[in-house]
C-alpha positions as CSV (number, residue, x, y, z in Angstrom):
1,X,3.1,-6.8,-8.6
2,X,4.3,-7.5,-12.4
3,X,2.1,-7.1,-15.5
4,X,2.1,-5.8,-18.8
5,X,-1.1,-6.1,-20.3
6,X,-4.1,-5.4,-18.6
7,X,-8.1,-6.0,-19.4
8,X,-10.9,-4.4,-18.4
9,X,-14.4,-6.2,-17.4
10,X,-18.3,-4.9,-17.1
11,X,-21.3,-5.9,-19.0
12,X,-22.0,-4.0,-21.9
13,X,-18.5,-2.3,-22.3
14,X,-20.1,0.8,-22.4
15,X,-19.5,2.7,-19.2
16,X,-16.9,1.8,-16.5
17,X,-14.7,-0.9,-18.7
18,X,-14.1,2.1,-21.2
19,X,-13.3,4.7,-18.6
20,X,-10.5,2.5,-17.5
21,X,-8.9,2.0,-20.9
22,X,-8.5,5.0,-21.9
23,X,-7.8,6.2,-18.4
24,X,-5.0,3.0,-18.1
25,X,-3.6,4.3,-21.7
26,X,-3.2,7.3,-20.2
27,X,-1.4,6.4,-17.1
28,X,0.8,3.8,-18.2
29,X,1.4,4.6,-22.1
30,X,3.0,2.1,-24.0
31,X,4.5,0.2,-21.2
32,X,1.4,-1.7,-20.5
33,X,-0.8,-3.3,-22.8
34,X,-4.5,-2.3,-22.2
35,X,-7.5,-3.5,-23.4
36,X,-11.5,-3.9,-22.1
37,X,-14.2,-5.9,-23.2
38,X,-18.1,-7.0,-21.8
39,X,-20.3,-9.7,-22.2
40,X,-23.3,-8.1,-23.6
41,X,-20.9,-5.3,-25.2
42,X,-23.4,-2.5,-26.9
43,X,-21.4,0.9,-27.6
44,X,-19.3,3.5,-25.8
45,X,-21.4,5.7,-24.0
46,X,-21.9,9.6,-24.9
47,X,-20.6,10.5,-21.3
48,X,-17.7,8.9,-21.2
49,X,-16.7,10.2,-24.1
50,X,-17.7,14.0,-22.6
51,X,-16.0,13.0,-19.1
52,X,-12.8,11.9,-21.0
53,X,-13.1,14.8,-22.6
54,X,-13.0,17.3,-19.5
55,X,-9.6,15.5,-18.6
56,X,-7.8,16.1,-21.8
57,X,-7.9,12.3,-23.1
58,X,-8.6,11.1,-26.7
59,X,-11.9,9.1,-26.9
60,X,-11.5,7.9,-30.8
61,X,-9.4,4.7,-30.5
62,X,-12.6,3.5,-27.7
63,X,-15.3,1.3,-29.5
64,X,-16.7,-1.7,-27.5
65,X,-16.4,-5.6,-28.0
66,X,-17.0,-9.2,-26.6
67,X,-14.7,-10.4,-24.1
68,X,-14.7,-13.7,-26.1
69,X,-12.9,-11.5,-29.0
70,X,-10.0,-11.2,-25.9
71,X,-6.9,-13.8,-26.9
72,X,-6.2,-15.4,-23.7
73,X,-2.6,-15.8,-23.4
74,X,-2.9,-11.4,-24.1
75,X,-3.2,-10.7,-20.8
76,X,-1.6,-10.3,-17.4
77,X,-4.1,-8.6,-15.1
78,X,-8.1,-8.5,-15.6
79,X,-10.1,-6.4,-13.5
80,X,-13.3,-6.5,-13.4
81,X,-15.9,-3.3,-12.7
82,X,-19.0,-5.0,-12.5
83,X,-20.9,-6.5,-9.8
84,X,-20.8,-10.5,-9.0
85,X,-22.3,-13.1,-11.0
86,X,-22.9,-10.5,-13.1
87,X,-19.4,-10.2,-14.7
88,X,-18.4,-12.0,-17.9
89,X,-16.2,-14.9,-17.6
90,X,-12.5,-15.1,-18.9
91,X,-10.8,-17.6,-19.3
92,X,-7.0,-17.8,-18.8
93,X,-4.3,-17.8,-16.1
94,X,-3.9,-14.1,-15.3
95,X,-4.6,-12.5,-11.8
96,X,-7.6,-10.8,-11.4
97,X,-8.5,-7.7,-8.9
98,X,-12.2,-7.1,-8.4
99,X,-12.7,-3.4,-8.4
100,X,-16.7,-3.5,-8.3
101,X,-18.5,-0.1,-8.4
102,X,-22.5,1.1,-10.0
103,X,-22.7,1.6,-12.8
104,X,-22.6,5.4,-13.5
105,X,-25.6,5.1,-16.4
106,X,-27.8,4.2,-13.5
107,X,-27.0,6.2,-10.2
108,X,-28.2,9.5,-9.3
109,X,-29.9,11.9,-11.1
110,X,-27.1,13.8,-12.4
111,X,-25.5,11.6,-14.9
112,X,-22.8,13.0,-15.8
113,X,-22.1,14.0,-12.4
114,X,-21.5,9.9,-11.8
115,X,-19.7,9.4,-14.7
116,X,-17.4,12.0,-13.4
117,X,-17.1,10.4,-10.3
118,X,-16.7,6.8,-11.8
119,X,-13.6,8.7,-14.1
120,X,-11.9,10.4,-10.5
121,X,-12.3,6.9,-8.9
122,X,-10.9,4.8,-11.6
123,X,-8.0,6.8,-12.0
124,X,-7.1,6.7,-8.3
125,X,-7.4,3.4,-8.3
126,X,-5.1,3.5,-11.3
127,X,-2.5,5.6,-9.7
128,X,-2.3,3.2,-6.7
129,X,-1.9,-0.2,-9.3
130,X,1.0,1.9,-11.4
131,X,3.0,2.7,-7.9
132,X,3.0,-1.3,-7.2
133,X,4.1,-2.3,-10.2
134,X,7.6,-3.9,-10.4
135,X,7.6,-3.0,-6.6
136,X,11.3,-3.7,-5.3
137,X,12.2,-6.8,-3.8
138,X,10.5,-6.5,-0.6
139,X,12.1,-7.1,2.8
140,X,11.1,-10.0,5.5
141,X,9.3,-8.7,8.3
142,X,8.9,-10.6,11.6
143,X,7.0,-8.1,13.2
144,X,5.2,-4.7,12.9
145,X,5.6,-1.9,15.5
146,X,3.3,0.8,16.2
147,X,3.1,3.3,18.5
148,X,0.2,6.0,18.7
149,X,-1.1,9.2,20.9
150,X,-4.2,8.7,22.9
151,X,-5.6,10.8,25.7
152,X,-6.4,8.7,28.3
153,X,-3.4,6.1,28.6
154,X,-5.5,3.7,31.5
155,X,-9.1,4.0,29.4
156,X,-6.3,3.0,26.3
157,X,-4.4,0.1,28.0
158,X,-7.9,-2.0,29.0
159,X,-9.2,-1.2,25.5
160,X,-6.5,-2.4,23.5
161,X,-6.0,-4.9,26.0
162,X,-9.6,-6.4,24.9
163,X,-8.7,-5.9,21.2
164,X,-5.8,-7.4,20.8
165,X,-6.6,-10.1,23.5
166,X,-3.2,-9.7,25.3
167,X,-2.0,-7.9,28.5
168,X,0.6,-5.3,28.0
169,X,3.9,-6.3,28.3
170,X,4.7,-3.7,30.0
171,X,3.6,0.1,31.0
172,X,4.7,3.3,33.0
173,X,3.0,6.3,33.6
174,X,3.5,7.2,29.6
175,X,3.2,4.5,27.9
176,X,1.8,1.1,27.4
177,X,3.5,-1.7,25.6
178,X,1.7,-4.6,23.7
179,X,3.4,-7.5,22.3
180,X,1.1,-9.9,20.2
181,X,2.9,-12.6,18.9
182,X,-0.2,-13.9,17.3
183,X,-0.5,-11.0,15.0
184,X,3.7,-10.4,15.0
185,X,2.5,-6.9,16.4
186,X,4.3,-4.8,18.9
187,X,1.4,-1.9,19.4
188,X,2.5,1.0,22.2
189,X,-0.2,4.0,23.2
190,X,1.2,7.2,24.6
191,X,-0.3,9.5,26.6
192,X,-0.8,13.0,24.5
193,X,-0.4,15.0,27.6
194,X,1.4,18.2,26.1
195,X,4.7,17.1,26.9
196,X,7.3,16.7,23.6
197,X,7.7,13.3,22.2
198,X,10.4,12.2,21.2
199,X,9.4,10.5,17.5
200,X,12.7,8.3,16.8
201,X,11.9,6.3,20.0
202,X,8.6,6.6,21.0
203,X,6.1,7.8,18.1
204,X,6.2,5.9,14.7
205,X,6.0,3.1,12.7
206,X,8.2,0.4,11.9
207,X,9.3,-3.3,11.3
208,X,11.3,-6.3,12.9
209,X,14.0,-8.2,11.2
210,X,15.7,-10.8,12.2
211,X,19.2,-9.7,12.3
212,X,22.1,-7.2,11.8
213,X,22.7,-8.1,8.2
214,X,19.0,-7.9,7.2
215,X,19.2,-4.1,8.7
216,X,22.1,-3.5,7.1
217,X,20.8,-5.1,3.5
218,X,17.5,-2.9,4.2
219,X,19.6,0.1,4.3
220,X,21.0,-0.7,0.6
221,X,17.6,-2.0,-0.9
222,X,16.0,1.5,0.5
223,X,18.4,3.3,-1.1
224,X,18.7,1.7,-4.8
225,X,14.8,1.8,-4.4
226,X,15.2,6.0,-3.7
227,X,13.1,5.5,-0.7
228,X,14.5,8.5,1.9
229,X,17.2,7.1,4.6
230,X,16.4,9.6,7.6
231,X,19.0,7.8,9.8
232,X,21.8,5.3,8.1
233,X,21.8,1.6,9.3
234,X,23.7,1.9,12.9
235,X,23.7,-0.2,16.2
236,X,22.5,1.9,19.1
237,X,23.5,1.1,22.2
238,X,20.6,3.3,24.8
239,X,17.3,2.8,25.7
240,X,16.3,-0.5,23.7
241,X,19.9,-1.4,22.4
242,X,19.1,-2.4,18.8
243,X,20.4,-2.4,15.5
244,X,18.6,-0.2,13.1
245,X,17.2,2.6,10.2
246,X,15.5,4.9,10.0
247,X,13.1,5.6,6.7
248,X,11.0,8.1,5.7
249,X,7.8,7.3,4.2
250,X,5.9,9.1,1.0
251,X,4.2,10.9,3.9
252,X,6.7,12.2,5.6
253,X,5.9,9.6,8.7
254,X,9.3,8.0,10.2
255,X,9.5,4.3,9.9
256,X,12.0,2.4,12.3
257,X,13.8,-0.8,10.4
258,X,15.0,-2.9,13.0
259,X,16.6,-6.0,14.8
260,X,17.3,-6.8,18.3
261,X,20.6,-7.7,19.3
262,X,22.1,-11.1,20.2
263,X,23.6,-12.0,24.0
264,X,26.8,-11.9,22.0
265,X,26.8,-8.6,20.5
266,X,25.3,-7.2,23.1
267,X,28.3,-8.0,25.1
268,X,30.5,-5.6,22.9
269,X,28.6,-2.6,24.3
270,X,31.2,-0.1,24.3
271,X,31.5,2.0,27.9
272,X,30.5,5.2,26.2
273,X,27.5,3.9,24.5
274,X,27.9,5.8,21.4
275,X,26.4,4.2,18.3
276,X,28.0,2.4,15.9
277,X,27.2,2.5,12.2
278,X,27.0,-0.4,10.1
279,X,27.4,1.3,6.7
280,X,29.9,3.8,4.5
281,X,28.8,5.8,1.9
């Protein structure tokens, strides 16, 4: 996702609109333009300026004004906080993301309670649109794998068998394999019966490409992107011979890049099946 100026919609630019400026400042400083505006603008609320406040962030730049004030060609993203028809119109050619919540003036009781909760929400929000920005290049999936523990592996095959409207590929007395070529999903259940699992075959997450150059190019892009390599690009040659990577996510969870091979390559299978890697560093 690229932008770099962003503006802010509600009503009255009173409430959530200026939460999210000054809460967008904040987060991006002065690589992103940010700005907020209403249709019926009034003034900045008392309680946003206390909630603001309780985070450490300056209130006295924040004053509120008419969306029609808003040049046009000024703006990358808008995002509007309001609810439906109720939002003003802007016009221009920039993306918009609809991030509708109440209006903390009129829930609960406690108001500044919901003001508080607006500011916590707004600034999640905020940290998730600052981590996609100027994404890297992504890669070209042809499939997603899955694989997850469930306890009852036969109660798990028919169910997922209904939900994904397939019948399993195939299935032993640990697993059950679903390939959807409708949703470019290969989904596996395991049975959680105790026993150790091994995770770089069995239980995690992970993504199809199409060949041995696209694993091998993944390898470099995750690396110049400082995503963690757990296992370099290699061609392994036991079990499900494949070429592939292993990453890391931010959570920790193991995430399998890979390709199948080709009748070709996998003639070159060497006799002693040891893996071959497909990069130096």
């Amino acid at each position: 996702m690229t932008f770099d100026s962003i503006l802010f919609l509600c009503v009255a630019n009173s409430a959530r609109s200026q939460l999210a400026e000054a809460l967008a400042r904040a987060q991006f400083g002065d690589n992103v333009r940010v700005q907020s505006a209403g249709s019926l603008p009034t003034r900045v609320h008392p309680l946003v300026q206390t909630a603001l406040a309780e985070v450490n962030l300056d209130t006295s730049g924040l004053h509120s004004k008419h969306v029609d004030t808003i040049d046009p060609t000024s703006v990358d993203l808008v995002i509007t906080l309001c609810a439906g028809a109720q939002c003003p119109v802007f016009l221009g050619d920039a993306r918009r993301l609809d991030w509708a919540m109440p209006d903390p003036d009129h829930t609960g009781t406690d108001r500044l309670q919901s003001f508080r909760h607006t500011r916590d929400v707004i600034a999640q929000r905020l940290r998730v649109l600052a981590a996609l920005r100027h994404t890297p290049k992504p890669l070209a999936p042809i499939e997603f794998h899955a694989s997850v523990r469930v306890p009852d592996i036969a109660q798990a095959a028919r169910f997922y068998s209904w939900l994904l409207g397939v019948e399993p590929k195939e299935w032993t007395h640990r697993y059950v394999t679903f390939v959807s070529e409708a949703l470019r999903t290969n989904f596996v259940v395991l049975v959680d019966d105790g026993k150790a699992l091994h995770q770089d075959t069995l239980y995690h997450l992970g993504i199809e490409l199409p060949d041995r150059a696209a694993v091998i190019d993944a390898h470099h892009r995750a690396r110049a992107a400082g995503w963690p390599i757990h296992k370099p690009a290699r061609t392994t040659w036991r079990g499900t011979p494949l070429h592939e990577l292993w990453l890391k996510d931010p959570g920790g969870n193991l995430i399998e890049v890979y390709a199948r091979l080709t009748a070709s390559e996998l003639a070159q299978m060497p006799a002693d099946k040891a893996p071959w890697f497909l990069v130096r560093e």
